[in-house]
N, C-alpha and C positions, 0 to 999 in steps of 0.2 A: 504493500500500500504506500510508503515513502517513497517508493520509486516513480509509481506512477504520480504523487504527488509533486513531485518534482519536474515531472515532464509535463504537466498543462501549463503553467507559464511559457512555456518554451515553444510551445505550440500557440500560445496566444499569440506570441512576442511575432511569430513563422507566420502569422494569418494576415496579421496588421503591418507587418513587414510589407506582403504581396499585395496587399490592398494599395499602400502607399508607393510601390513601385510602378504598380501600375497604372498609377496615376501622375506620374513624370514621364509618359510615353502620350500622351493626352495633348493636344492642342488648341490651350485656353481660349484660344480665338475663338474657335469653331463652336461656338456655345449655341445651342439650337433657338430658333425666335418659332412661336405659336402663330407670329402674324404673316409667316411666309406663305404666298399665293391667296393672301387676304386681302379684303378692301382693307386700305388707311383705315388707322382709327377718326374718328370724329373728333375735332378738335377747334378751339378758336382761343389763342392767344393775342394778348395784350403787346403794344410795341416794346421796345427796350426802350428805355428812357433817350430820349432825343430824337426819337424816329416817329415818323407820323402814322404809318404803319403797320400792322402786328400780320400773324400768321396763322392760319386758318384750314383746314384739309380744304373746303374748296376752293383759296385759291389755287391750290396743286392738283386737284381735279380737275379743274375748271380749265386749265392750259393745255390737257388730254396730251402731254409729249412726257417722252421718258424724262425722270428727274432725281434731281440726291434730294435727302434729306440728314442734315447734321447736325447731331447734339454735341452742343460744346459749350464753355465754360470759362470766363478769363482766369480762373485759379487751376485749370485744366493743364498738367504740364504738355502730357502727350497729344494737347490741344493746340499747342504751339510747332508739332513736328510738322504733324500734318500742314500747316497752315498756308506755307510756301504753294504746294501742291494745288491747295483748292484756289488760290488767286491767279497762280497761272491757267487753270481749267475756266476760272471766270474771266479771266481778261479774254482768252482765245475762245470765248462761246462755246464751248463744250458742248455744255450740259447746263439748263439750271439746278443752282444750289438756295435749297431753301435751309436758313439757321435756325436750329431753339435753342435760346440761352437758357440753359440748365443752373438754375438754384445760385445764380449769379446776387449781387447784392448789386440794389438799383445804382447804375452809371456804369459799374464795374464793365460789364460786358461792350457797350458804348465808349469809352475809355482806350479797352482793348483794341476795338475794331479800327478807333482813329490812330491807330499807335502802329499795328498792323496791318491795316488794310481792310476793305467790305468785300469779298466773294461771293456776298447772299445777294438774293434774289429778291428775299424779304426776308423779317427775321420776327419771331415769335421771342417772349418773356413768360419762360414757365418757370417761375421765381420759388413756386411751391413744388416742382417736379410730379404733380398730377399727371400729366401731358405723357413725362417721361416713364412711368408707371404704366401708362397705358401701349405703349411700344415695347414697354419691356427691358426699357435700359437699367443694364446692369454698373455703369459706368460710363465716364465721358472717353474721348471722343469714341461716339457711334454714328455708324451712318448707315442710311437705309434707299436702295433703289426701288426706285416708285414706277411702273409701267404704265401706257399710257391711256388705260382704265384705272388707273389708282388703286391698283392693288401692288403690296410691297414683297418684292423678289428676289431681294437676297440683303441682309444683315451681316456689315462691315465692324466685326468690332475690335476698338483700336483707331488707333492711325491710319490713315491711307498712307501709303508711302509708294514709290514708283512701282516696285515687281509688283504689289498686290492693286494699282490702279491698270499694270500691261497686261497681267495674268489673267485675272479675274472680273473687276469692274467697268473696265471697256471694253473686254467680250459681248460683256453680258450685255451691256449698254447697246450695242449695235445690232445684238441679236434682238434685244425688245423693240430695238427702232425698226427695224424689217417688220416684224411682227405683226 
């Protein structure tokens, strides 16, 4: 009986091992969204302090063309990586980018953008992160491609950064514009 007493720890220690190892082999990124091949959620935000106006699903229904949408944040670090990326895609017309300022404290966000640059299209203030609850953000920056029935068809989370704008979001961008 000591013996085997001995050996369930050891076997605990061997279960919770394999659990956590297999969970460094896992792809943080790839965190699955319930709103994929869904219409947008319904939403209507408030502008960001200095803007006249806010952001709303249907104005991004309403423009019926493929579209990003970006949660971000001026206290957002990996908000600043991205950020390069999404002004060159808005200087060169891309794509529209619509912004929600995520749980920003009022000006903060407005602040940023003169500091950095506007890439949005229009920008929403979801100061309470309601907005972003209902998308399913687990953290900033997220971004979501919007098709042009406004249903949302693939969730970006992280950064955009070039391989996953060549690889992945401009694929899919041009395949939805055919579509």
């Amino acid at each position: 009986m000591n013996r085997f007493a001995l050996l369930i720890p050891l076997g605990v220690f061997i279960i919770v091992g394999a659990v956590f190892a297999a969970g460094l082999w896992r792809d943080p990124s790839r965190i699955p969204s319930q709103l994929i091949d869904r219409p947008l959620p319904v939403f209507n935000l408030p502008p960001i302090e200095g803007f006249d106006e806010g952001l709303s699903s249907d104005h991004i229904i309403g423009e019926g063309e493929v579209a990003l949408i970006n949660v971000w944040g001026s206290w957002c670090v990996a908000c600043h990586i991205e950020h390069p990326l999404l002004m060159a895609l808005a200087e060169n017309d891309v794509i529209p980018i619509y912004g929600i300022d995520w749980k920003d404290k009022p000006g903060d966000g407005t602040a940023w953008l003169e500091r950095f640059g506007n890439p949005y299209t229009r920008i929403g203030d979801d100061m309470d992160g309601r907005v972003a609850i209902d998308f399913g953000v687990t953290g900033a920056p997220e971004t979501f491609v919007v098709d042009k029935q406004g249903r949302v068809r693939y969730k970006q989370v992280g950064p955009i950064t070039q391989q996953a704008w060549d690889d992945v979001l401009w694929p899919l961008i041009e395949e939805l514009r055919r579509s």
